[in-house]
C-alpha positions as CSV (number, residue, x, y, z in Angstrom):
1,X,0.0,0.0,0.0
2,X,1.6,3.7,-0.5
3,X,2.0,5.8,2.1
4,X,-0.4,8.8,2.4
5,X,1.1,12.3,1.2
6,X,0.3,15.3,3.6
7,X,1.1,18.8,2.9
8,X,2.2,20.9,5.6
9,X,1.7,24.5,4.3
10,X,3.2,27.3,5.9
11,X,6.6,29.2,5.9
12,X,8.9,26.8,8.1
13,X,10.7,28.0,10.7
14,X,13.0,26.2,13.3
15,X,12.7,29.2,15.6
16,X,8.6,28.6,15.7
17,X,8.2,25.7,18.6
18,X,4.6,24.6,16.9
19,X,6.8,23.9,13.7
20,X,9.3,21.9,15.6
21,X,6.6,20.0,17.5
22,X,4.7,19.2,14.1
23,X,7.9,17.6,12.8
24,X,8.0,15.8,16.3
25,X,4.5,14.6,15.9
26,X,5.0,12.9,12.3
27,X,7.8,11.1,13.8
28,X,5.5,9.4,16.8
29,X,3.3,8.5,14.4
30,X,6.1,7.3,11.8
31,X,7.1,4.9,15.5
32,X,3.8,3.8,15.4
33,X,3.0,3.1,11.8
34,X,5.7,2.6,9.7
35,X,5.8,3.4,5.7
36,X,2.0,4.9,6.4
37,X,2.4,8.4,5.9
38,X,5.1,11.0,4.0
39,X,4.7,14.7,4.6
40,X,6.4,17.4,3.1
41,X,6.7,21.1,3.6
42,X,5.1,23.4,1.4
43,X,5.7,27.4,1.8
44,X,2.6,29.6,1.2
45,X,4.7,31.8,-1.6
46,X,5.0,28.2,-3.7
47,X,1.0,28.5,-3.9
48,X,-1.3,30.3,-6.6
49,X,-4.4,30.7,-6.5
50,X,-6.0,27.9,-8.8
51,X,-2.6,26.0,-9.5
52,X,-3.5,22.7,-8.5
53,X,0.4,21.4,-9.6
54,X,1.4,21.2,-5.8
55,X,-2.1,20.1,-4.4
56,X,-2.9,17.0,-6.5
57,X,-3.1,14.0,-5.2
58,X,-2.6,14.7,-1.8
59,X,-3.9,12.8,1.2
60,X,-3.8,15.7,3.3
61,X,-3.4,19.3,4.6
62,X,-2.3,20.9,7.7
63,X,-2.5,24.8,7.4
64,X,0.0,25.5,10.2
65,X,0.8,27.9,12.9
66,X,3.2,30.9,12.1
67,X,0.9,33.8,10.5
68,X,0.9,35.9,9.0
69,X,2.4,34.0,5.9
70,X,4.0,35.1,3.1
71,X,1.6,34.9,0.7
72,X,-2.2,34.7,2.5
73,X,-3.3,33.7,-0.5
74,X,-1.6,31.0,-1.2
75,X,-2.5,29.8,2.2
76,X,-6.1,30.4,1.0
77,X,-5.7,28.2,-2.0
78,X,-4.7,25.6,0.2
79,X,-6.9,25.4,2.6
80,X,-10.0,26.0,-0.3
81,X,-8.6,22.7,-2.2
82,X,-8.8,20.5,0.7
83,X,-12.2,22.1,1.6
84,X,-13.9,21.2,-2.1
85,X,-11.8,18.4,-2.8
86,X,-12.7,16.5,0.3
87,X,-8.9,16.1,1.5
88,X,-8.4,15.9,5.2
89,X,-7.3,19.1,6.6
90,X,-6.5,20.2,9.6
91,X,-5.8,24.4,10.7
92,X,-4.4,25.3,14.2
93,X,-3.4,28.8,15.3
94,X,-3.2,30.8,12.3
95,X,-4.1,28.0,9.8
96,X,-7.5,28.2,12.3
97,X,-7.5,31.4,11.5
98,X,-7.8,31.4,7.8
99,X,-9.7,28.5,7.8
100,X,-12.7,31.0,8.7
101,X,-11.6,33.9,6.5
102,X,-11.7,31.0,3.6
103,X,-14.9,29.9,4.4
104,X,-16.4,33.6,4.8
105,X,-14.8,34.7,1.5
106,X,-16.1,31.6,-0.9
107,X,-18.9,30.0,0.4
108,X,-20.6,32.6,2.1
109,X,-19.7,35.4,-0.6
110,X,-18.7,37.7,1.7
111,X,-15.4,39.1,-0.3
112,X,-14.4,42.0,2.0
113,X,-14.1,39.7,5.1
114,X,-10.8,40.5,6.4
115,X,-7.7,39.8,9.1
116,X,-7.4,42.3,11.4
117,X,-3.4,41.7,11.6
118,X,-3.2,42.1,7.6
119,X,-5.3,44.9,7.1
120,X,-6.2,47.0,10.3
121,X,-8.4,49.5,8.2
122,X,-10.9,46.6,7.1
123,X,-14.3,47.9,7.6
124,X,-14.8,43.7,7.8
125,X,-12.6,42.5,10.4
126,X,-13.6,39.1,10.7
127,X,-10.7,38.2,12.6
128,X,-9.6,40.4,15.6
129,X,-7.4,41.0,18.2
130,X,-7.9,39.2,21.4
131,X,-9.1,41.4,24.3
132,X,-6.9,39.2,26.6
133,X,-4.0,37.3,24.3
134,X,-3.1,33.8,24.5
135,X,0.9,34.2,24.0
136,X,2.1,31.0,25.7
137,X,-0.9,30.2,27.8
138,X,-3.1,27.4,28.6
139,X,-6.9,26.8,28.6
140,X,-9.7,24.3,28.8
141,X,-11.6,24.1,26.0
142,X,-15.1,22.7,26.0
143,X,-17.6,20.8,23.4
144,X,-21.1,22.3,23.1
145,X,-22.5,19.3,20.8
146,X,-22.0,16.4,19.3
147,X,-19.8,16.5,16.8
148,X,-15.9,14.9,15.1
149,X,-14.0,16.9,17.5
150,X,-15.8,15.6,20.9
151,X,-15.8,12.3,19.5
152,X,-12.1,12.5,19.0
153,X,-11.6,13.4,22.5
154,X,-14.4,11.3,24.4
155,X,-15.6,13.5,26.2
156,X,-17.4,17.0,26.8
157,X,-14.4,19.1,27.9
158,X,-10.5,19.0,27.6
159,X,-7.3,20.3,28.2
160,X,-5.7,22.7,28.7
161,X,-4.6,23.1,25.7
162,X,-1.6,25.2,24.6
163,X,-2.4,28.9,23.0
164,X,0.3,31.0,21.4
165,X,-2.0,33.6,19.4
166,X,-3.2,36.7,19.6
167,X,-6.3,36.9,17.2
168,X,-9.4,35.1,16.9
169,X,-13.3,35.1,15.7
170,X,-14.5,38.6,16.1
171,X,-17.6,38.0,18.4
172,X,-19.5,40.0,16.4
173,X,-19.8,37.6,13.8
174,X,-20.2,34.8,14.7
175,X,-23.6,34.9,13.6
176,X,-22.3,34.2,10.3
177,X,-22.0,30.5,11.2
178,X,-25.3,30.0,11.9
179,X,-27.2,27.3,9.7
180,X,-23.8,26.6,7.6
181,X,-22.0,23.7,7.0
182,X,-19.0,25.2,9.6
183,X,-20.1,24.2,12.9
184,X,-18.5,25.7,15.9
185,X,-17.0,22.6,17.7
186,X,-15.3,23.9,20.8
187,X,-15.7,27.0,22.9
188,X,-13.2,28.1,26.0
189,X,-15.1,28.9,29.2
190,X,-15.9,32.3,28.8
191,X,-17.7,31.0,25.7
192,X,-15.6,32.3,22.9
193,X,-15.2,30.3,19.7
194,X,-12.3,27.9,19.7
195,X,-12.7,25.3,17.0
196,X,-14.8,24.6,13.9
197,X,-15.5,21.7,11.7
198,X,-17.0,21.2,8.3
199,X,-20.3,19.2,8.5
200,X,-20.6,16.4,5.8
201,X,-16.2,16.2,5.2
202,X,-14.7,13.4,5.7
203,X,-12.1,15.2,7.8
204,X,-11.6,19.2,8.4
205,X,-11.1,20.5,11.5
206,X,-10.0,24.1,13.0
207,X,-8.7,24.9,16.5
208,X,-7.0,28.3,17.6
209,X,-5.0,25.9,20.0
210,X,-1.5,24.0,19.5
211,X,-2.4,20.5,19.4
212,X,0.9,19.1,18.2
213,X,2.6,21.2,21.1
214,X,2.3,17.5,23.2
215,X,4.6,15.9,21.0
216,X,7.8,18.1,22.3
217,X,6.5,16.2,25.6
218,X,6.7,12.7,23.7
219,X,2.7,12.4,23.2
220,X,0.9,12.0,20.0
221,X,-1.8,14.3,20.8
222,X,-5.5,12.7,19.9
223,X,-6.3,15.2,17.1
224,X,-3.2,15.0,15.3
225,X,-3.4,11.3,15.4
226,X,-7.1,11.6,14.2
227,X,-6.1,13.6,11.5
228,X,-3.2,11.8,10.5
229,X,-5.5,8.3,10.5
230,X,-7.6,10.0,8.3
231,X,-5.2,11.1,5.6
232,X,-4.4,7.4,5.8
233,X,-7.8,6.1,5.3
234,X,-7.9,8.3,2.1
235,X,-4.7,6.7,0.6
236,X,-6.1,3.3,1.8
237,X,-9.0,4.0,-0.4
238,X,-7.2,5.2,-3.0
239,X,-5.3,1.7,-3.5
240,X,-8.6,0.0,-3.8
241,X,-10.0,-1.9,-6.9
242,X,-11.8,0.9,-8.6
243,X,-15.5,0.5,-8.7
244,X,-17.7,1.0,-11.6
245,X,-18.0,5.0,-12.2
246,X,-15.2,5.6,-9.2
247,X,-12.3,6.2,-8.8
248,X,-12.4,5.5,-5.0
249,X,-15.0,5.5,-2.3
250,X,-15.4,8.2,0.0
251,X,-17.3,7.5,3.7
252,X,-19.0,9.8,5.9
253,X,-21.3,10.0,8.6
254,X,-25.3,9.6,7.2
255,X,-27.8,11.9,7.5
256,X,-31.7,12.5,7.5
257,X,-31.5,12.8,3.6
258,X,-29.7,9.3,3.1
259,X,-32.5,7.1,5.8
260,X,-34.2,5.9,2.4
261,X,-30.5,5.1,0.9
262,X,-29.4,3.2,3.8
263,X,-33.0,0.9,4.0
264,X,-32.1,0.3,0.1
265,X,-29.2,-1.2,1.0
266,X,-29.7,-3.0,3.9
267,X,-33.0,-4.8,2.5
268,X,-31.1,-5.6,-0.5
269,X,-28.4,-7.0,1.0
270,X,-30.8,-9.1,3.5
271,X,-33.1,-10.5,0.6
272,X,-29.3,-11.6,-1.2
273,X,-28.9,-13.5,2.2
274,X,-32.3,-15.2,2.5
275,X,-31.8,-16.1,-1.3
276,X,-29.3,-18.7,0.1
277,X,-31.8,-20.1,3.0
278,X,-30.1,-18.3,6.1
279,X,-31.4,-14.9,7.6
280,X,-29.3,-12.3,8.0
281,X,-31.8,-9.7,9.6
282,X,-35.3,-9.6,10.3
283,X,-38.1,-6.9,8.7
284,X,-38.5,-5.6,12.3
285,X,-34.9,-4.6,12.3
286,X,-35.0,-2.6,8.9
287,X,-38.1,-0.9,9.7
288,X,-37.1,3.4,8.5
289,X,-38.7,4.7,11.6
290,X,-35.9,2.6,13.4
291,X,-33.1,2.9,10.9
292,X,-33.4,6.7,11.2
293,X,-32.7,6.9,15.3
294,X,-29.5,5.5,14.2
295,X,-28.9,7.9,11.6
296,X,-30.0,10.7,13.8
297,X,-27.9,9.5,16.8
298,X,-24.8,9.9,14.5
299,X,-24.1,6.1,14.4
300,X,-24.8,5.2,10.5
301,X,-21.7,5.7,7.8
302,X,-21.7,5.8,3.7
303,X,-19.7,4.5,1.6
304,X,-20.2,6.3,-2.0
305,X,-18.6,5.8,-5.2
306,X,-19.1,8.4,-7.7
307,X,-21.9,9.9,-5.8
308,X,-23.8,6.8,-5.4
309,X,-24.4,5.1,-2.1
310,X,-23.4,1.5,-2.0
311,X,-22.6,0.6,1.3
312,X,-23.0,1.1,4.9
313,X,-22.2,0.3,8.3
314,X,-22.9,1.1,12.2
315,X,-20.3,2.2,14.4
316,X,-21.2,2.5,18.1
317,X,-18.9,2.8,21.3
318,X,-21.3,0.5,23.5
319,X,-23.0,-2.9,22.8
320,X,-24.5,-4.5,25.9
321,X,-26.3,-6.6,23.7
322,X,-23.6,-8.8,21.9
323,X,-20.8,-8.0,23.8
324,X,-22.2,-7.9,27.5
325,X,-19.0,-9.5,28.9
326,X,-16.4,-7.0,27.7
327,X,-15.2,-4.0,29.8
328,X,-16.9,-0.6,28.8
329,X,-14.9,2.1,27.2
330,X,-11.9,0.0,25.7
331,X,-14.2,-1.0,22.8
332,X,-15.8,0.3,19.2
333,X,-18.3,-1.8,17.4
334,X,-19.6,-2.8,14.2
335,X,-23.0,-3.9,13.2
336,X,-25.0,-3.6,9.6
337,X,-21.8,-4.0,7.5
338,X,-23.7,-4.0,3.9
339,X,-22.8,-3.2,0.1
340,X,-25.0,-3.1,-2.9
341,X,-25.2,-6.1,-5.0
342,X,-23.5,-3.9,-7.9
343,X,-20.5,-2.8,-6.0
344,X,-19.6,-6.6,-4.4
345,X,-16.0,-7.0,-4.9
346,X,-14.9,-3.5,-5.4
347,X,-13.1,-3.1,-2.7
348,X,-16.2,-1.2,-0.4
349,X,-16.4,-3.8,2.1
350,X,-12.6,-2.9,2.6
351,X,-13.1,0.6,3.1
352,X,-15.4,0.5,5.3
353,X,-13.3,-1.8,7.5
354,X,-10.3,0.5,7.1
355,X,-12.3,3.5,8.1
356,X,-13.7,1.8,10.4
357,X,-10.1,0.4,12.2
358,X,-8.9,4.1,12.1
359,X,-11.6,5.4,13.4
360,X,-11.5,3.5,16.6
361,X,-7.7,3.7,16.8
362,X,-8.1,8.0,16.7
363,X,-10.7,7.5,19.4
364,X,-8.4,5.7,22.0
365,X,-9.8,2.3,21.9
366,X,-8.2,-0.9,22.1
367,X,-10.4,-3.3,20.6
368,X,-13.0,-3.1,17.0
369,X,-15.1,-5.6,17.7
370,X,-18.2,-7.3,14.7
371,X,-20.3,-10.3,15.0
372,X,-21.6,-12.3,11.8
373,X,-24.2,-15.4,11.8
374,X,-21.9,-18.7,12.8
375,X,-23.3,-20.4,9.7
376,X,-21.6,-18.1,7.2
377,X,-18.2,-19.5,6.5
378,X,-17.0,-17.1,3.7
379,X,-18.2,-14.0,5.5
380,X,-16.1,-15.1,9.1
381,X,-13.3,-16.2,6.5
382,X,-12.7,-12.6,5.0
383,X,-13.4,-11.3,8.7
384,X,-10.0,-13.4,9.5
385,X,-8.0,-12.5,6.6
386,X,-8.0,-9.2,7.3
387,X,-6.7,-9.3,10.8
388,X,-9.8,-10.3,13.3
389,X,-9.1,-13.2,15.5
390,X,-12.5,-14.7,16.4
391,X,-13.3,-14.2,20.1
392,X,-16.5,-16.5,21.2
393,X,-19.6,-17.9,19.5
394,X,-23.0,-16.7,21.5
395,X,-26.5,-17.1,21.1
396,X,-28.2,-13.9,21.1
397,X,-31.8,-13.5,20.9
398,X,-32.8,-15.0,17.7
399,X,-29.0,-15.2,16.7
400,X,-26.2,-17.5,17.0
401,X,-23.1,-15.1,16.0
402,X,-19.9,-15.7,16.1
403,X,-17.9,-12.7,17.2
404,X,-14.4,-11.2,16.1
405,X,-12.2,-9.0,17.4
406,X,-9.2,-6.5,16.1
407,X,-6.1,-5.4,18.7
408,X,-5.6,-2.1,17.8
409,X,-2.5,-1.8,20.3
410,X,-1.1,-4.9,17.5
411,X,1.0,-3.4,14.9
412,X,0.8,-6.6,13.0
413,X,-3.2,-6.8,13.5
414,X,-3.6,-2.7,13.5
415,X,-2.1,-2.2,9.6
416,X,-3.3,-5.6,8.1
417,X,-6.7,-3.9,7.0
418,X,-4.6,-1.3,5.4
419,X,-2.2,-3.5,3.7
420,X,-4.8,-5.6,2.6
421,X,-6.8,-2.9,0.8
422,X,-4.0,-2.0,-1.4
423,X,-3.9,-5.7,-2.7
């Protein structure tokens, strides 16, 4: 499998400590997962606008600390690629920063939004000066919502996290955000906006905080690792088979609009299992009204090739049902693993899995843990030749599953999935 190619634009600096610690963070992860990632520095005056020569192809973007850059917008550029080419990307500090003048500027049409530090005449400061700056301080920040970023860290508040900045979202416009895509992810205790994240992305994610500060201290900090995973994932799906009318398949959490598409394929893939005598789920279990708690409780995840949807699966961090005798919290699990008939063997099954094994590991757990019907040979056969051990057969309710498990903490087991997918 190749190695996934992140960009880390900005104007390097071996002075700047959140550049040193950056470098320092690719290397923990380098420790950890060998040959899985290759980043390279890109300067913001190597950028123009619409010159995609530097862009292409990447698995990722980290807009990084150090503004303002030497060419704001080329740092622009960057950060609008990643945004409408669905490329991982991650801003902290300034890249935080511009991540909201982007957004402003091109999506919401406002062109005079502005940066208080570039131009302190705007009559559209969008971004301002901090009444009290956070030059080498520290603060909790906290999660009003649901959302990628609270998942990430597992829980409703964190920290303290490292500030060296001095500007941030004005207050006064904030309203901006309201009903867009950009949600507001994270707030600090006084309530002033401190990360944002793109609704319906696969990964981008601004925080006016140093993240990759905790690497100077030898830690891999959780959203850098997140991010990372995720520029993986997008290289693992890159190697797969392409499926007809894709080049790759892209996942993503469902949403209200997709209940119908996730029914589709669900039923379809049931009926394809009764075909063969066995039953894979009953009519009960695939009823919409039921299907769409899921979906609304953030628990449901597309796969979709060129657009289409064709396949789906259900990741949850609890299961008393099937997995009653496991420890809480060490755990993520799959259920509802399904592909359309017309994508089988195109590599979607894969990517779900992949997605679904870094997914887990950016959330801290230990195990990924599925459950299939014991009379399904093939299906627990591909389950093991990707890396799950089987753990236990159980009769549960109507069932009698046997149920697999992946060590995440196993570098053998941990990168099989992704070695695999490449094949």
């Amino acid at each position: 499998m190749k190695a996934a190619r992140l960009a880390l634009v900005g104007d390097f600096n071996p002075g700047i400590a959140a550049h040193a610690s950056i470098n320092q963070a690719v290397a923990l992860f380098r420790a950890a997962h060998a040959g899985l990632l290759e980043t390279a520095w890109i300067s913001t005056g190597q950028l123009r606008p619409g010159d995609e020569t530097l862009l292409r192809g990447l698995d990722g973007v980290w807009c990084v600390p150090g503004s303002p850059y030497q060419n704001t917008a080329g740092a622009l550029w960057a950060i609008q690629f990643a945004r409408t080419h669905r490329t991982p990307f991650l801003g902290t500090c300034g890249g935080y920063q511009h991540a909201l003048l982007e957004y402003v500027r091109h999506v919401l049409g406002r062109a005079g939004a502005d940066h208080q530090e570039l131009r302190p005449e705007s009559e559209f400061s969008l971004l301002t000066r901090l009444s009290c700056p956070l030059l080498e301080k520290s603060e909790m920040v906290l999660f009003p919502g649901p959302g990628r970023l609270r998942a990430i860290y597992g829980r409703e508040e964190a920290g303290p996290e490292c500030y060296h900045c001095s500007y941030g979202l004005n207050p006064a416009h904030e309203f901006l955000f309201q009903n867009t895509a950009l949600k507001i992810a994270a707030r600090s205790p006084q309530g002033l906006v401190r990360a944002v994240e793109l609704e319906g992305h696969p990964f981008f994610i601004g925080v006016a905080f140093q993240p990759e500060r905790s690497s100077l201290e030898g830690k891999l900090h959780p959203l850098v690792n997140a991010f990372f995973l995720a520029a993986v994932e997008r290289a693992a799906g890159a190697g797969l088979s392409p499926a007809p009318g894709s080049l790759r398949p892209s996942i993503r959490r469902a949403t209200a609009r997709d209940t119908d598409s996730v029914v589709a394929i669900l039923r379809e893939a049931a009926r394809w299992v009764e075909a063969s005598g066995r039953v894979m789920w009953r009519d009960s279990e695939l009823v919409p009204a039921r299907l769409a708690a899921d979906v609304e409780a953030g628990l449901i995840y597309l796969a979709e090739c060129g657009g289409e949807a064709a396949g789906t699966v259900k990741f949850q961090l609890d299961d008393a049902f099937f997995w009653p005798d496991v420890p809480a919290g060490e755990s993520a699990f799959l259920h509802r693993l399904a592909v359309r008939r017309r994508w089988a063997g195109t590599g979607v099954s894969r990517a779900l899995l992949d997605w679904a094994v870094a997914r887990a590991g950016s959330l801290g757990k230990r195990w990924l843990r599925l459950d299939c019907e014991a009379s399904r040979p093939r299906l627990r056969a591909f389950y093991e030749s990707i890396g799950f051990k089987h753990h236990s057969d159980r009769e549960v309710g109507p069932y009698f599953v046997s149920r697999y498990e992946m060590d995440l903490r196993h570098p053998a087991r941990s990168q099989t999935v992704f070695k695999q997918a490449g094949s």
